[in-house]
N, C-alpha and C positions, 0 to 999 in steps of 0.2 A: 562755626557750627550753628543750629537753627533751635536756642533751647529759650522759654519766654521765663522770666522773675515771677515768682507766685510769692502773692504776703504768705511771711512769716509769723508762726506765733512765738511771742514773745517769752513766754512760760510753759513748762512740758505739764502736758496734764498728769493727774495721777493715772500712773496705771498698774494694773493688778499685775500679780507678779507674777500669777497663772497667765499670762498673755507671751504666746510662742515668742518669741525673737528669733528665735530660727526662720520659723516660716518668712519673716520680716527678709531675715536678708536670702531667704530662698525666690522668693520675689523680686528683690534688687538686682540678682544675679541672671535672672530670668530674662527681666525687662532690659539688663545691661547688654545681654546675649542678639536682644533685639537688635540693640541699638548697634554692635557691628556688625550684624546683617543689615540693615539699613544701611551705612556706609561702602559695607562690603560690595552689597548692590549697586553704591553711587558710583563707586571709584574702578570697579574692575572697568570699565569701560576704558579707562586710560591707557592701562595695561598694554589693550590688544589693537589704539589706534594703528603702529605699521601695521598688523595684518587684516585690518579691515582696510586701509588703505589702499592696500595689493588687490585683496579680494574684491573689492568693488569697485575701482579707481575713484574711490571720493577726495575733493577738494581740501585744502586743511580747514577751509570755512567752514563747510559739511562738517568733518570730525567734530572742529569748535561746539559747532552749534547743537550736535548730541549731547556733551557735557554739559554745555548750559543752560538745556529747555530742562533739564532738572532742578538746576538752583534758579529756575524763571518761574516755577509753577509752584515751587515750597514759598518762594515771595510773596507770589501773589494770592495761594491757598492759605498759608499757616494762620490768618487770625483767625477767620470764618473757621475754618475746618477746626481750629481749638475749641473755640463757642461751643459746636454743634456737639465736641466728645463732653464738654462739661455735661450737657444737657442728656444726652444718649447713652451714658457712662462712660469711664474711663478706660475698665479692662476691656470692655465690648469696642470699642472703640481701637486699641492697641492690638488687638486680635484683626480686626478688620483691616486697619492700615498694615500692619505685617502681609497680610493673606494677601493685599493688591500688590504689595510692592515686589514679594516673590512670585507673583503669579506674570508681573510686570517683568520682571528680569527673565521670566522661562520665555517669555515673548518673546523676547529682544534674540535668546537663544535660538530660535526658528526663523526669526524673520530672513525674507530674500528679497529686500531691496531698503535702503537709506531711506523712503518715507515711511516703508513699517516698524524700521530698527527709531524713528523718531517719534512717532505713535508710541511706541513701548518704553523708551524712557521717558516720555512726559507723563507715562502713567505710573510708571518709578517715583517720576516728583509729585503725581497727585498720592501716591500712598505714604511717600514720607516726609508730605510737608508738616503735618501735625504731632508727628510722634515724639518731637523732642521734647516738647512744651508737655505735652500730656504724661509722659515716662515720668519727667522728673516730676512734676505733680504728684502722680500716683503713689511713686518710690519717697517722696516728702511727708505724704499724707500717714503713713504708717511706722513713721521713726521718731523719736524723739527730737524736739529743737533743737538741742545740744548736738545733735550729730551731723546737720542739715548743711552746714556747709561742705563738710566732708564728703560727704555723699553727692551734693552738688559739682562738685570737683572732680571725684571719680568719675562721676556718670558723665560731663562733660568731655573726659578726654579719650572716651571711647570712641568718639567721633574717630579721631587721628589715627587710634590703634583699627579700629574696623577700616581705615582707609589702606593703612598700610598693609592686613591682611588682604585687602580685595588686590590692590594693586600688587601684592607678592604672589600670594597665590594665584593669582589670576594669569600674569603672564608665565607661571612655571604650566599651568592646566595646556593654557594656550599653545605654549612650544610643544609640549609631548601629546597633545589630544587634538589637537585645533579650536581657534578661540570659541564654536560654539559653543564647547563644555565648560569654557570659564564661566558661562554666563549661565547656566547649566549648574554646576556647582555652586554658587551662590544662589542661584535659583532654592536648589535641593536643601542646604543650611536652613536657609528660612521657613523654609513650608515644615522642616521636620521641630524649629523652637515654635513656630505656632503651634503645631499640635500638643505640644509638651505645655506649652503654656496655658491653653484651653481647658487641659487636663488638671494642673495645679491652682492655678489662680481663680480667682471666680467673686464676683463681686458680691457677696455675703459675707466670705471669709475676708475679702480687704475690709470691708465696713467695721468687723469686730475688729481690727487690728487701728482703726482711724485713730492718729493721737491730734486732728484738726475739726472733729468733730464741734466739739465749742465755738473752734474759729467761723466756721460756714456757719454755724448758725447764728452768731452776733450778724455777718455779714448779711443774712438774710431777711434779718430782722430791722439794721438800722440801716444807715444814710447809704445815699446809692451817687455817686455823681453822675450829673445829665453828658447824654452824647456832648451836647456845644460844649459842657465844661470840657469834657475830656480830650476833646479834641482843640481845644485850646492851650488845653496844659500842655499836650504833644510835641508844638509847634509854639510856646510864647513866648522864649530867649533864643539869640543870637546863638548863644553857647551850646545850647541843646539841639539844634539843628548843625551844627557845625562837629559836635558828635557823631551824630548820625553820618553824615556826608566822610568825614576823616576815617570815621573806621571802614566803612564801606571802599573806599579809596584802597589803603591797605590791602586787606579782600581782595580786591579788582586785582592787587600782582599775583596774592597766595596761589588764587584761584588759576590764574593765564600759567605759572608756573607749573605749580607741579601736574595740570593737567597736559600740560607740551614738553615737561621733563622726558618722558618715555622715549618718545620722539625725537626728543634732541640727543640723548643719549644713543639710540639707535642710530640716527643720520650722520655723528658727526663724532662720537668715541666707535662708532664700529660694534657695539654690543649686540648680541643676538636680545629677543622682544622680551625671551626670560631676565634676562640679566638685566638687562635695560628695566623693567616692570621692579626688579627687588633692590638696584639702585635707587630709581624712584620712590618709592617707598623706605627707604632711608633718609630722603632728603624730608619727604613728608612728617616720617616720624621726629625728626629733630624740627619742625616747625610745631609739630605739638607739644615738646619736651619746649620749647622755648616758648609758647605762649603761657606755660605755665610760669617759668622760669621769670618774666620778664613780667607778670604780675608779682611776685611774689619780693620781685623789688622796688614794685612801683607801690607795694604798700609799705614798705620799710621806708621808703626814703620820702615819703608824703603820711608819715604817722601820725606829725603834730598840724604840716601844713598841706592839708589834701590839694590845696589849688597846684600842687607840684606834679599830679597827677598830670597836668596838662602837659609841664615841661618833660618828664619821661616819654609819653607819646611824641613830643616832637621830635626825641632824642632817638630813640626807634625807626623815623621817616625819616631821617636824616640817614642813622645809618644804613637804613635800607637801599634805600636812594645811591649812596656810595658801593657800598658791598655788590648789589647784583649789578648795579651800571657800570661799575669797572669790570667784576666777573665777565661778562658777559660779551666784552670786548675783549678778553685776554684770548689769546691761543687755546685751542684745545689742551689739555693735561694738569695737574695735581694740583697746580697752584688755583688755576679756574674754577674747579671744585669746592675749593677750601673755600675760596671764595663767596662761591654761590652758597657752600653750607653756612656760613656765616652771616652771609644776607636771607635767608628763609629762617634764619633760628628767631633774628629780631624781625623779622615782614609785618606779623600778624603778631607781635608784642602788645601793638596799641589796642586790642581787641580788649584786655581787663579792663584800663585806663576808661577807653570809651564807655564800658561797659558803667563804672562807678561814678560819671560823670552824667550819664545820662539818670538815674537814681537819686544824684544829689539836685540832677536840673529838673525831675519833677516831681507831684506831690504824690506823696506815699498813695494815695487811694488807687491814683492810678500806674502803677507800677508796671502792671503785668501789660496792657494796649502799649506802653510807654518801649519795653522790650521788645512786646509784638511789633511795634515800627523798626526798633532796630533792628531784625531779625529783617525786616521786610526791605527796609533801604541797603542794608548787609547783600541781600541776593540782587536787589534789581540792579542796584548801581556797583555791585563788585562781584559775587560769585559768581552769576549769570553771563554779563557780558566780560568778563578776563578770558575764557576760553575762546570766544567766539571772535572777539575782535582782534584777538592774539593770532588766529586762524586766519581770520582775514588779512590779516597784513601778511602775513608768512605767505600768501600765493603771491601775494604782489613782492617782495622785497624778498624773501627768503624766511625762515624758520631762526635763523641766527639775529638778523636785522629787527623781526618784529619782536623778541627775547631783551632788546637793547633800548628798545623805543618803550616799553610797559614798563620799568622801573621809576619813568618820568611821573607817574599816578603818586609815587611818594609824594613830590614836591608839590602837589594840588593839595596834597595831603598834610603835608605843612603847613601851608598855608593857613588852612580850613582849625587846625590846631592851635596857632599862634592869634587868632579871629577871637576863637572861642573863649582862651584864656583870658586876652584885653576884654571880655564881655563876660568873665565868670562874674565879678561879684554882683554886679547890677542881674543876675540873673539869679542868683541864689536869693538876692530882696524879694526878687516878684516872686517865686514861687515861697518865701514866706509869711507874704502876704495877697495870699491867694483873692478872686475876686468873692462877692459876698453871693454871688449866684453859684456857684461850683458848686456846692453839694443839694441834691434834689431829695427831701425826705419823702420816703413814701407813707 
C-alpha cells in the first residue's frame, strides 16, 4: 500500500476537554471510507479482466498494463503530489484527489476502446497517488500520540479491505449488470463520500482539533536538512537500499498475483468472472490479514535484537518462494489452493520488516522522503511492473507458466535481504554518525 512516515510527537499536548473527540473519529471514519474507495477504484479492474478480454480481444499484456499504469503513476507522483497538499492543504487537497480518482473511474466506465480505458486509469493513479501519505497525516494531526499507532494500523489495512470490496463487488455488478457498472458503482461510492466529506470536514475545524500544532511549529522554526543531505541519507548504506529493492521484490509477486488470480481462477477452475472476482478477493484479503500477522511476529521475536528483523524477512521469501512455486505447479484442486493461500498470506510479510529497517537505516529528520522512496521503489520495481510482465509472459508461455516463473522474484529477494543484514551494523554507525553538513539552519 502507498502510505509515507510522518514525525511523531513524542508527548500528547494538553487538550481541553471541551475538544469533540467525536468529531475526531467522525473524520477518521470519513477519510477511511476514502481510502476504500480509493482501492476500491484500484482493484475492481481485476475483477472484470475475462470480460474485458472477451469484450475487446485484448492481449494479457494489455490487461497487465491497465493494472500497472496505476501503481506506475502513484511512484512516480506520490512525493511531488504530497509536497504540493502540504502546501495547498490537507482536506482541499483529499477532496480533490477523491473527485479525480471517482471522476477517473466513471471514465474507465464509458470508455470504448483499451487506449481510453488506459488514459482513465492513469488518471485513477494520478488522483490516488497522494492520498495515502496525506489521510494518514490528516487523521495523525487530530488524535492524541498515544493513539497513532493504532490508528496507523487501522488506516493501513483498508488498503486490502477496499481491495477486496472492489474486487468482490465488482465482479458480482459485472455478472448481473455488465462490467461497465462495476466501474460505474465504484465510480458512484466515491463521488457521494466526497460530497459528504466537503460537507463535514473543513480545514478550520481540523485546525481547532490539531494535537501537532507545536510539532509544525518547532519544525518551522528550527533546523531544516539540505536536499544533498537528504538525498544522501536516502541512499548512504548498503542495508538501506537493499530495503528498498527486497521489499519491492516481494510486491512485484503480491502485485502479478492477485491481479491474474481472477483470470486464473476463471481459465483453469472453470469459475464464472463473479465467483472467480469473490475468490480472488479471499486470497487478497488473507494477504492483508497476513501482512499484519507477520509483522506482529517480526516485532516479537526481534524485541531485544532488532537486527532479526532482517532474518524474519528472509524467512518470508523463503517461504514464499516455496509455497507459490510448488502451488503453482500442482494440478488444479484444494490442495493447490491451500497452497497458494499460504504463499500470499507470507508474500508481502516482508513489507513491516522492510518497513522498520528502512527508519532504523536513516536519520530521523528525514523519515518521511526516506518512506516516500519506499513507496516509490515499492510501485516502480514491484506494483507496477508484477501485472504487466506477468501479462507478458502469459501470451507467450501461457497464464499457468508465467504464474510459475514470478515466484523466482523471492529468491532476488533473498538475496537483497541476506546483503542488507551482513551490512546492518556498519550501516546503523554511519547514520549515527551523520555527516556535519546534514542539517542546513535557516
Amino acid at each position: 500500500m502507498h502510505i509515507h512516515h510522518v514525525d511523531l510527537d513524542t508527548h500528547d499536548a494538553a487538550v481541553p476537554r471541551a475538544r469533540s473527540h467525536a468529531y475526531a473519529w467522525i473524520v477518521f471514519a470519513l477519510t477511511f471510507g476514502l481510502l476504500l474507495s480509493d482501492y476500491m477504484s484500484r482493484q475492481v479492474l481485476n475483477a472484470v479482466f475475462p470480460l474485458l478480454k472477451t469484450a475487446w480481444g485484448l492481449s494479457d499484456t494489455q490487461l497487465g498494463s491497465l493494472s500497472g499504469i496505476v501503481a506506475l503513476m502513484v511512484g512516480v507522483l506520490t512525493v511531488p503530489l504530497s509536497m504540493l497538499a502540504d502546501r495547498w492543504g490537507r482536506v482541499r487537497s483529499i477532496v480533490a484527489m477523491a473527485a479525480l480518482w471517482s471522476a477517473a473511474t466513471l471514465g474507465c466506465a464509458i470508455a470504448t476502446n483499451y487506449g481510453e480505458m488506459l488514459v482513465a486509469r492513469a488518471l485513477v493513479g494520478v488522483g490516488e497517488a497522494a492520498y495515502g501519505s496525506v489521510g494518514i497525516a490528516l487523521i495523525l494531526s487530530i488524535f492524541p500520540a498515544h493513539l497513532r499507532s493504532t490508528l496507523t494500523g487501522a488506516f493501513m489495512a483498508g488498503g486490502a479491505f477496499g481491495s477486496v470490496f472492489g474486487m468482490a463487488l465488482g465482479g458480482v455488478v459485472a455478472v448481473h449488470l455488465g462490467w461497465r457498472w462495476s466501474f460505474g458503482a465504484m465510480a458512484c461510492f466515491g463521488i457521494v463520500l466526497v460530497f459528504v466529506y466537503m460537507s463535514v470536514v473543513s480545514e478550520k475545524r481540523i485546525a481547532a482539533q490539531r494535537h501537532d500544532g507545536a510539532v509544525a511549529s518547532r519544525a518551522n522554526k528550527g533546523a531544516r536538512t539540505s536536499f544533498r543531505a537528504t538525498l544522501h541519507g536516502l541512499f548512504s548504506t548498503v542495508s538501506v537500499v537493499c530495503a528498498y529493492v527486497g521489499s519491492a521484490l516481494q510486491l512485484f509477486i503480491m502485485a502479478a498475483v492477485v491481479a491474474w488470480m481472477p483470470s486464473f481462477l476463471n481459465r483453469y477452475y472453470g469459475m464464472p468472472a463473479d465467483k472467480a472476482a469473490v475468490s480472488a478477493a479471499a486470497f487478497l484479503l488473507l494477504g492483508g490479514v497476513g501482512m499484519i500477522v507477520c509483522g506482529v511476529v517480526t516485532d516479537r521475536v526481534s524485541k531485544t535484537r532488532p537486527e532479526r528483523k532482517w532474518l524474519t524477512a528472509i524467512v518470508y521469501c523463503v517461504m514464499s518462494l516455496v509455497l507459490l512455486g510448488i502451488g503453482f505447479h500442482l494440478p488444479a484442486g484444494p490442495l493447490q489452493l491451500a497452497m497458494l493461500g499460504a504463499g500470499i498470506f507470507v508474500v508481502a510479510g516482508t513489507s513491516g520488516p522492510a518497513g522498520a529497517m528502512v527508519a532504523n537505516l536513516t536519520p530521523p529528520a528525514i523519515h518521511a522522503p526516506a518512506f516516500a522512496t519506499l513507496t516509490l521503489v515499492n510501485n516502480l520495481l514491484g506494483m507496477a511492473p508484477g501485472p504487466l510482465v506477468t501479462g507478458y509472459l502469459a501470451d507467450r508461455i501461457g497464464l499457468p507458466g508465467a504464474l510459475q516463473i514470478v515466484p523466482l522474484a523471492a529468491a532476488l529477494a533473498t538475496v537483497m535481504f541476506m546483503i542488507g543484514k551482513r551490512h546492518y551494523e556498519r550501516g546503523l554507525r554511519r547514520v549515527d554518525t551523520p555527516p556535519a553538513a546534514a542539517i542546513a539552519t535557516e
